[in-house]
N, C-alpha and C positions, 0 to 999 in steps of 0.2 A: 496431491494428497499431503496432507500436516505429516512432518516426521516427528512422532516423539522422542523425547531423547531417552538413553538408558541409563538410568543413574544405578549407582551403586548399592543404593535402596530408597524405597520410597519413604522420603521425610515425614515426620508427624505430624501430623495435621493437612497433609495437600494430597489432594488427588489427583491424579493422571486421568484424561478419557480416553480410552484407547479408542484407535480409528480401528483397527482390527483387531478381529474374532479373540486374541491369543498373543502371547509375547511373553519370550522366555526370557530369564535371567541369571548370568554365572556370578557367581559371588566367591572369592577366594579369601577367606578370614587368615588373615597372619598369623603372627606366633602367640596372640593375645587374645582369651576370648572374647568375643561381643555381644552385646546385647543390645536389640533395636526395641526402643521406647515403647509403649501403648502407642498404636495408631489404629487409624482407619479406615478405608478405602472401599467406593463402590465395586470393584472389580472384586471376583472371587479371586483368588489365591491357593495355590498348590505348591507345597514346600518340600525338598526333597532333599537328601543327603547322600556324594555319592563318596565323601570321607569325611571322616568326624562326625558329627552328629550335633542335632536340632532341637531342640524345644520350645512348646510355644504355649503360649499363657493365652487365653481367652476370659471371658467371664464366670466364673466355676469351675475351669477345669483346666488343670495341665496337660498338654497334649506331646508325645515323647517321637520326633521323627525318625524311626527304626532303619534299619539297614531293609533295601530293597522295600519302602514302602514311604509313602508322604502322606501329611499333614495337609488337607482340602481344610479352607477357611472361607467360608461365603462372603459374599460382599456385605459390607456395612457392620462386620465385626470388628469391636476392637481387640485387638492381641500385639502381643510382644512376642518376641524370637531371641533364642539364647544359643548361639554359638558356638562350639566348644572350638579351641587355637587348631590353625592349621583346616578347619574344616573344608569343604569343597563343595559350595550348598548351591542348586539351582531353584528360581521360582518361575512357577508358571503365572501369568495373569489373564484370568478371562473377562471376557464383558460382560455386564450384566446381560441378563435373560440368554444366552448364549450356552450352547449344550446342555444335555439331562444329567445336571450334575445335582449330589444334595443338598439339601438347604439347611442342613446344620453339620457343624463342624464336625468330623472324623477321619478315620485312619483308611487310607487308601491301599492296597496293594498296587505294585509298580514291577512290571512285567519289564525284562530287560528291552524287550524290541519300544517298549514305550518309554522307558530311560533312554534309549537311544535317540530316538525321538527328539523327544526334548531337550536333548545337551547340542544336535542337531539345530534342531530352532533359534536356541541360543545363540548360534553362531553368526544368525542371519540377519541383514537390517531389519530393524523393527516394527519397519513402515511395508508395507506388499499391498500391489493390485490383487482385490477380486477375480476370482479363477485364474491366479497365477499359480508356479509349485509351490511358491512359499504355503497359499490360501489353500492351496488341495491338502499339504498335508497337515496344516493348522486343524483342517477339518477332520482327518481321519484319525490325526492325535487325541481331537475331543470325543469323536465317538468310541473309541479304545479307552478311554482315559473314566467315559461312563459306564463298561463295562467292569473295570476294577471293582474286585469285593473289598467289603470295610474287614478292618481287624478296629479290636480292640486296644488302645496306649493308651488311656488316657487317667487321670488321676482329680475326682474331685476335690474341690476348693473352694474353702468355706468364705462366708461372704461379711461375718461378723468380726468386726475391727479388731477385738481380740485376739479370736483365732485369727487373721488376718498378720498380727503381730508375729504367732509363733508360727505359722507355715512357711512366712517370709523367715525369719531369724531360721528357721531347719534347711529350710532351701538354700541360703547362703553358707551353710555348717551344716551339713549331714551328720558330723560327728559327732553333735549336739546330742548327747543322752540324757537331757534333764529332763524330768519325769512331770507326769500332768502337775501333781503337788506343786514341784518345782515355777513350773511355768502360771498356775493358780496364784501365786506369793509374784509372782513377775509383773503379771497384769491385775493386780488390787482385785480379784474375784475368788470365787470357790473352785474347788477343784469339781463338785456335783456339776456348776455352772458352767464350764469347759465341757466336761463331757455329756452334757446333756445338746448343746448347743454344736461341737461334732457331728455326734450321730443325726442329729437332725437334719443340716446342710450337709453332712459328707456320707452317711449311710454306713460311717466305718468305726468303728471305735479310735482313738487318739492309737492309741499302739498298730493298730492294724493300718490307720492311714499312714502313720508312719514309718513303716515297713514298706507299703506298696511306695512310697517318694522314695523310698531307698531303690526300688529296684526300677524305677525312671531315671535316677539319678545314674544307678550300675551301667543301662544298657547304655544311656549319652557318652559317660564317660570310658568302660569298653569299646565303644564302637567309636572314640575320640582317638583310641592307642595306649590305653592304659592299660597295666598291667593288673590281672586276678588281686592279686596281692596289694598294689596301691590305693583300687577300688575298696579292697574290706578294710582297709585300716582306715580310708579319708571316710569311709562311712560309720568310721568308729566300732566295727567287728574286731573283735581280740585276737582270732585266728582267719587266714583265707579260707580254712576248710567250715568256719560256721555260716560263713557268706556266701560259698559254693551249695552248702544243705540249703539254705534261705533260699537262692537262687531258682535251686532244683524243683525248692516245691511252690513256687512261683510260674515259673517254666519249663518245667518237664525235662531239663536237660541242663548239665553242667555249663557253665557261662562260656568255656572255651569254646564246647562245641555246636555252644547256641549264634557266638556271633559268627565262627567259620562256616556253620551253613548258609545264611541268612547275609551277611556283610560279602561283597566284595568288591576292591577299593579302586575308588574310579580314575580315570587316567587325566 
């Protein structure tokens, strides 16, 4: 049987055919964040973080890989992945038509026995015979893994070059608080024209969508090691305690004790 090899990620542009069903991947990000290019790839993909935290860009939508839950990306999606330093991110790769998995991208729940699982898999050569244990439990991880309920992370993104301009410039500066006017005078348009052209592609008003990239932004970089306080201020909040209210009525719970239920960090 063809051994594939495991690269450290799959380059842009080339695709892997996997000979079997599944095949895990650990990836240890440094002390620098990273960010993998738009690519491609027939194989679905399942992204996971079991320190620091993921994000992954699709077409339309920013997708936030949460503590104890991963980021499913169907085959033939293009997306990017954004690292936060230090991370500790495993991907799964399935073959096409291979398990009842869904066909468009969302948020996965990740049961510890199925993290286990898969950090497990990881470990193993990449290449296995047919009803071997590698195969038995490639298989029982896939039917577990179709079991998992979706949650909700994810954050629309507009498709209009303009807006295109100012979600990228927010995304790289959260702190960024220049106002629709502001960014209207930026990109030679009205400010009517921005916000009509929002709501349309994102369903949110320019304040509101920028609010919720705030708190995409919050959980990455929480759940990356950062502290309450470094969070509201890199996201340009004047106090932690206005960005712990924002937080709360986002999440139902103060950010401390949102990522200590939900986050814990893998070995």
């Amino acid at each position: 049987m063809e051994t594939m090899p495991r690269p450290e990620v799959v380059p842009e542009g080339l695709d892997y055919q996997l000979t079997v069903p599944v095949m895990a991947l650990r990836v240890d990000v440094e002390a620098r964040a990273r960010e993998i290019p738009i690519h491609q790839h027939q194989m679905g993909q399942l992204v996971i973080a079991l320190r620091g935290a993921v994000s992954c860009e699709v077409p339309g939508a920013l997708w936030m890989v949460p503590p104890q839950a991963g980021v499913w990306i169907p085959g033939g999606t293009p997306h990017s992945n954004h690292g936060t330093a230090n991370a500790l991110i495993f991907y799964l790769f399935v073959a096409p038509g291979t398990g009842a998995l869904p066909t468009k991208c969302c948020t996965l729940a990740i049961s510890t026995m199925l993290s286990e699982m898969i950090q497990h898999l990881a470990g193993l050569p990449p290449s296995y015979e047919p009803g071997s244990a590698t195969d038995r439990l490639a298989h029982v991880l896939l039917d577990q893994l179709g079991t998992m309920p979706n949650e909700d992370f994810s954050l629309p993104m507009p498709q209009d070059a303009r807006l295109r301009k100012i979600s990228r410039a927010i995304t790289l500066d959260p702190s960024d608080r220049r106002t629709l006017q502001d960014w209207a005078a930026e990109t030679g348009t009205s400010e009517r024209t921005l916000t009509r052209l929002c709501t349309a592609q994102t369903g949110l008003s320019f304040g509101r969508w920028r609010r919720q990239l705030h708190m995409i932004v919050a959980l990455r970089e929480l759940s990356g090691g950062a502290t309450v306080q470094q969070v509201a201020y890199g996201l340009g909040y004047e106090s932690p305690s206005a960005f712990i209210t924002m937080f709360k009525k986002a999440f139902g719970k103060p950010p401390a004790t949102y990522i200590a239920e939900r986050f814990k960090v893998g070995a």
